[in-house]
C-alpha positions as a LaTeX table, in Angstrom:
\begin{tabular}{lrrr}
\hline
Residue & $x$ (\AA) & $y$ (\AA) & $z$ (\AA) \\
\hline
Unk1 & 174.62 & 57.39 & 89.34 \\
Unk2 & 172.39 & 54.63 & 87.98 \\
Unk3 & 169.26 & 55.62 & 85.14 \\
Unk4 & 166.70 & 55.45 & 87.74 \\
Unk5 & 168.87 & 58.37 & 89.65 \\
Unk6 & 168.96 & 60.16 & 86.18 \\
Unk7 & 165.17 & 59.97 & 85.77 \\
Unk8 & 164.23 & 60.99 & 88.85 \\
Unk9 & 166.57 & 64.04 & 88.73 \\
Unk10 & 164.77 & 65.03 & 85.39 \\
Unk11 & 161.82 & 64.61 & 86.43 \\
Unk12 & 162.09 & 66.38 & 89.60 \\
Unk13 & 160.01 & 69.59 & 88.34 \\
Unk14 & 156.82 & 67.00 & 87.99 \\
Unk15 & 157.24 & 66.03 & 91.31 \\
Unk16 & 157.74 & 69.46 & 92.89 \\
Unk17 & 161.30 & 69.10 & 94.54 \\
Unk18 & 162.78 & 72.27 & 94.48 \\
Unk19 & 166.41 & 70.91 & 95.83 \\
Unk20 & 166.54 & 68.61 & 93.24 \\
Unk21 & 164.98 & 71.47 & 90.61 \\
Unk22 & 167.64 & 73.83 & 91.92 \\
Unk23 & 170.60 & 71.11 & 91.75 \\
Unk24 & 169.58 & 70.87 & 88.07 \\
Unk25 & 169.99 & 74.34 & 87.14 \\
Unk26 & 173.35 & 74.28 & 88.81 \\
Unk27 & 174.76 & 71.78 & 85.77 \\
Unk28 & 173.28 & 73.61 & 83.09 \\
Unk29 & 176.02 & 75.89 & 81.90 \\
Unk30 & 174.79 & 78.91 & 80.42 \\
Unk31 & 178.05 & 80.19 & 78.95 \\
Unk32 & 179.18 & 83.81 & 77.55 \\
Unk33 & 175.99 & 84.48 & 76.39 \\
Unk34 & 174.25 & 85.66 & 79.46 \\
Unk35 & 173.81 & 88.85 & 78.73 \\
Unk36 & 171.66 & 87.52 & 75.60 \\
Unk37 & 169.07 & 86.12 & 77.72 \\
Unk38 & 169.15 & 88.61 & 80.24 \\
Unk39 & 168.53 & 91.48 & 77.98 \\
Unk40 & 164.94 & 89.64 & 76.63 \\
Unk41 & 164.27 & 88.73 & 80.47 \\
Unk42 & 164.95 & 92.68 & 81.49 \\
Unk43 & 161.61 & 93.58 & 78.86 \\
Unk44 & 159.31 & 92.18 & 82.03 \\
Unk45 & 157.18 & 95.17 & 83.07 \\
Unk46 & 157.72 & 98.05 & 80.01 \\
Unk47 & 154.85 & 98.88 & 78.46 \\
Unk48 & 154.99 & 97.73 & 74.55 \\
Unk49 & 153.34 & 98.46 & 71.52 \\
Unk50 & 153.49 & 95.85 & 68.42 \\
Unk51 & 154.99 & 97.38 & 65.20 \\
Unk52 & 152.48 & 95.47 & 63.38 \\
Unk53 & 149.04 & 95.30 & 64.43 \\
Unk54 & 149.26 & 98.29 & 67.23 \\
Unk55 & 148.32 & 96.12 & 69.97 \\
Unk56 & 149.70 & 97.97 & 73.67 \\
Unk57 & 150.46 & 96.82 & 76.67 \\
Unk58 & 152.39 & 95.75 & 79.27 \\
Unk59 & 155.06 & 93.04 & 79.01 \\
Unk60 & 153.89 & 90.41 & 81.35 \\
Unk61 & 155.68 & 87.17 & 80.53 \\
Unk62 & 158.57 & 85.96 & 78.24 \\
Unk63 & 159.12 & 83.03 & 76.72 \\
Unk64 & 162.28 & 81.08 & 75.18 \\
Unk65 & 160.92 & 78.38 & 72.84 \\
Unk66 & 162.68 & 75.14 & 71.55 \\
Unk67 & 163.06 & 76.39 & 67.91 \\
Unk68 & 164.73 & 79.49 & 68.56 \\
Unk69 & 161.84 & 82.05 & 68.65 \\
Unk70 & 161.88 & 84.37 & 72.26 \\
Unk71 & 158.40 & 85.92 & 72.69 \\
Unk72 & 156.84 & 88.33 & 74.64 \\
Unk73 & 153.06 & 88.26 & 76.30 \\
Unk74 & 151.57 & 91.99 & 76.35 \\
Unk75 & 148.79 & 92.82 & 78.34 \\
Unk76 & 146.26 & 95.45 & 77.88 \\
Unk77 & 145.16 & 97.07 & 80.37 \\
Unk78 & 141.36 & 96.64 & 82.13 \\
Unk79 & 138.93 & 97.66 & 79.89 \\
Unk80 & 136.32 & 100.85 & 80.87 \\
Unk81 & 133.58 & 97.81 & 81.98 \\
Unk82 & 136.47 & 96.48 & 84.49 \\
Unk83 & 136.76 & 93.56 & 82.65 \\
Unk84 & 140.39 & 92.13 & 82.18 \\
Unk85 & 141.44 & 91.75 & 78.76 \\
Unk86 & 143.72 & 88.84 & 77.63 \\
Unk87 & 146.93 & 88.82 & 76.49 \\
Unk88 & 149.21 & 88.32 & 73.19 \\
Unk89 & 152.39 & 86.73 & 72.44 \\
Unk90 & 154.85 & 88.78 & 70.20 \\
Unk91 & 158.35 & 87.72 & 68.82 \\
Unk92 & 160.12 & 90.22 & 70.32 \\
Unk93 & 161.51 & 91.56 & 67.50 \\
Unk94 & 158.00 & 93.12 & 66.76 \\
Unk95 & 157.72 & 95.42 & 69.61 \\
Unk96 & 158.60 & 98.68 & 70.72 \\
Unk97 & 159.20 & 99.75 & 74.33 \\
Unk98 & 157.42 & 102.82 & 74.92 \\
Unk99 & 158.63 & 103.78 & 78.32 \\
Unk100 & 162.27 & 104.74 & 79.63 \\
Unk101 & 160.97 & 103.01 & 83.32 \\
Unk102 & 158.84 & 99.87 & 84.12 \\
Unk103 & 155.22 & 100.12 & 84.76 \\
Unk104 & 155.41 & 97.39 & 87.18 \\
Unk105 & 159.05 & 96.40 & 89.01 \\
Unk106 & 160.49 & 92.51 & 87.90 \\
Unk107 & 161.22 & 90.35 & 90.20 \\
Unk108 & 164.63 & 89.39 & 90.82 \\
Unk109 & 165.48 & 86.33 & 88.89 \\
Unk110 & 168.97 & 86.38 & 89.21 \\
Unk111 & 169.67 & 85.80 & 93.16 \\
Unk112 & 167.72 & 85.00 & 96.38 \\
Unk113 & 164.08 & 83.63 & 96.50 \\
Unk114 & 162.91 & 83.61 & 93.34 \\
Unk115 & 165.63 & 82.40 & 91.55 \\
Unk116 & 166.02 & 79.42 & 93.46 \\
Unk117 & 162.62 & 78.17 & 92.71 \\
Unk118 & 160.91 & 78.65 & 95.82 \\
Unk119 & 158.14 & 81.11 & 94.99 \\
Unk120 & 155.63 & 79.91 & 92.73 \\
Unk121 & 151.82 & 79.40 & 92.53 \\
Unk122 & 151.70 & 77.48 & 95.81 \\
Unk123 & 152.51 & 80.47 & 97.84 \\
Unk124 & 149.46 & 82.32 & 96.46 \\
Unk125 & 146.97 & 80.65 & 95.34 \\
Unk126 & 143.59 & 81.75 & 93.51 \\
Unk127 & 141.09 & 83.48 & 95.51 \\
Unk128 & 137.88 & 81.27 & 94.94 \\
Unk129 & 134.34 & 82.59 & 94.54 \\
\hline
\end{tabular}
């Protein structure tokens, strides 16, 4: 495979080819430590509270940074006036689960639809006003 055929392949996620995304993924070897990144991806949907400042909510998002650090976005929930308040991003070290089940069930990132890339903003896009 020539550069230009290297490019293109890493730069299929800009472009929005999901084969090309999904062939990608496939050469990425993830090695023994699976169960690492699963166990930070299986937080989605607990409710948490942070040990520090007390801020609840529900575990919406994680996040696996370049330097190391794996975060966690907590949600509130809606406020009395219906108005939805944002977010926070934790290191997950910070936070304590408070539930034994999931508010809210994860999607299934490890086979089928999802995890081959094929869901994503496209398939339900923002009401507009």
């Amino acid at each position: 495979m020539n550069n230009e055929g290297k490019e293109s392949e890493n730069n299929c996620a800009a472009s929005g080819h999901v084969d090309k995304l999904v062939r990608l993924f496939k050469k990425i070897k993830i090695g023994k430590n699976m169960d690492t990144y699963r166990k930070h991806i299986e937080l989605l949907g607990f409710e948490a509270e942070d040990k520090i400042t007390g801020f609840k909510g529900t575990i919406d998002s994680i996040c696996f940074d370049l330097y190391g650090c794996v975060q966690a976005s907590v949600r509130p929930k809606v406020n009395k006036d219906g108005t939805v308040p944002d977010g926070c991003w934790f290191d997950v070290t910070r936070l304590n689960i408070n539930t034994e089940n999931r508010v809210v069930n994860m999607p299934n990132f490890y086979e089928g639809y999802v995890a081959e890339g094929k869901k994503g903003a496209a398939d339900k896009p923002t009401k507009r006003a």
